[in-house]
Phi, psi and omega in degrees: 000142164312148143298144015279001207278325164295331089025293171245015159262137174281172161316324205266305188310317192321289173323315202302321196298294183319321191276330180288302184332299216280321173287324196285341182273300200273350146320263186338330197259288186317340170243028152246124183323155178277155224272178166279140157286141186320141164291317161262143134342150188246147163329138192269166172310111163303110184270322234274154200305176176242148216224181186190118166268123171281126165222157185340303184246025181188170184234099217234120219257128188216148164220147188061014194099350199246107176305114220262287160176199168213143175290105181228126179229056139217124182196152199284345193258290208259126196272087199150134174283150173200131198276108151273154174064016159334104180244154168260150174303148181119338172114025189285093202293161191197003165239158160306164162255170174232140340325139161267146209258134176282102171125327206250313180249186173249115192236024161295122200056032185313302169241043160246000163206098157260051201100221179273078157220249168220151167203163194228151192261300172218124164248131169047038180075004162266144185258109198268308245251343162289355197045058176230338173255174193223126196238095177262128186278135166262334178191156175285097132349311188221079199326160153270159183197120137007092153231139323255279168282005187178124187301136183236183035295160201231112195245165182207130173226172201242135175254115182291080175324135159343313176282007183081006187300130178272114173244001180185151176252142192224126202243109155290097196263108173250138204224135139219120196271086170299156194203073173097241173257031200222155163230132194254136145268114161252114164270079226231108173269183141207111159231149208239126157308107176295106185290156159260000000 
């Protein structure tokens, strides 16, 4: 759960939930008709690589020409790189978009869940997941490129305190793989403490 929500569940709760969550899918899975067989062929899967235009605050992920999604590690609101506007292939959308458009989008939390990303609730009494403490990206470590099955790049960001005090270097290994009618995201971190 966000945090704070681990915090105010017991153990029992934990269960209680999980054990509702579980029943309810297998309800939910025992009452939907079985699918029809397709009238068509279903469209075959796009293979060709996934390409990236650089731009100032992002990085913008297209395959065949059909936007894919974006990379954004600099943005005046939200403190943390984050992949926005994500579609599977075929255009399917799978994230909120972003800027959400007013009337048109869901703009509650607009910039605590602009697409996918990663925040910590509280390191060392800071807070990442709230945007009040800050993970300033410094650089691409590993450009992206093309490698056999999957676009890869490797970023390093600085984890920043409220007070701008630097407490940690944080190295991001990101793979995103289309895979039929689907795109797999690999996140992988590592992060190291800035000794005093």
């Amino acid at each position: 759960p966000m945090p704070p929500m681990g915090a105010l569940l017991s153990p029992q709760d934990v269960a209680d939930i999980t054990k509702w969550l579980l029943t309810a899918e297998q309800k939910a899975a025992a009452a939907r008709p079985s699918a029809p067989a397709p009238s068509a062929p279903a469209k075959p899967a796009d293979t060709s690589p996934l390409s990236v235009v650089e731009q100032p605050d992002r990085r913008v992920i297209t395959q065949s020409g059909a936007r894919i999604g974006e990379f954004v590690f600099a943005d005046a609101k939200i403190r943390r790189p984050f992949f926005a506007n994500l579609r599977a292939p075929g255009g399917i959308p799978v994230t909120r978009a972003w800027p959400p458009v007013e009337g048109v989008d869901a703009t509650d939390h607009a910039d605590m869940h602009p697409g996918v990303w990663l925040g910590f609730g509280t390191i060392s009494g800071q807070d990442f997941w709230r945007n009040k403490a800050t993970m300033k990206h410094e650089s691409f470590v590993v450009p992206p490129a093309w490698k056999e099955v999957r676009l890869e790049f490797s970023t390093q960001s600085s984890l920043l305190s409220t007070d701008g005090a630097r407490m940690a270097t944080m190295r991001c290994d990101f793979a995103l793989a289309p895979k039929g009618h689907e795109l797999h995201l690999t996140w992988a971190v590592a992060i190291t403490p800035e000794m005093d």
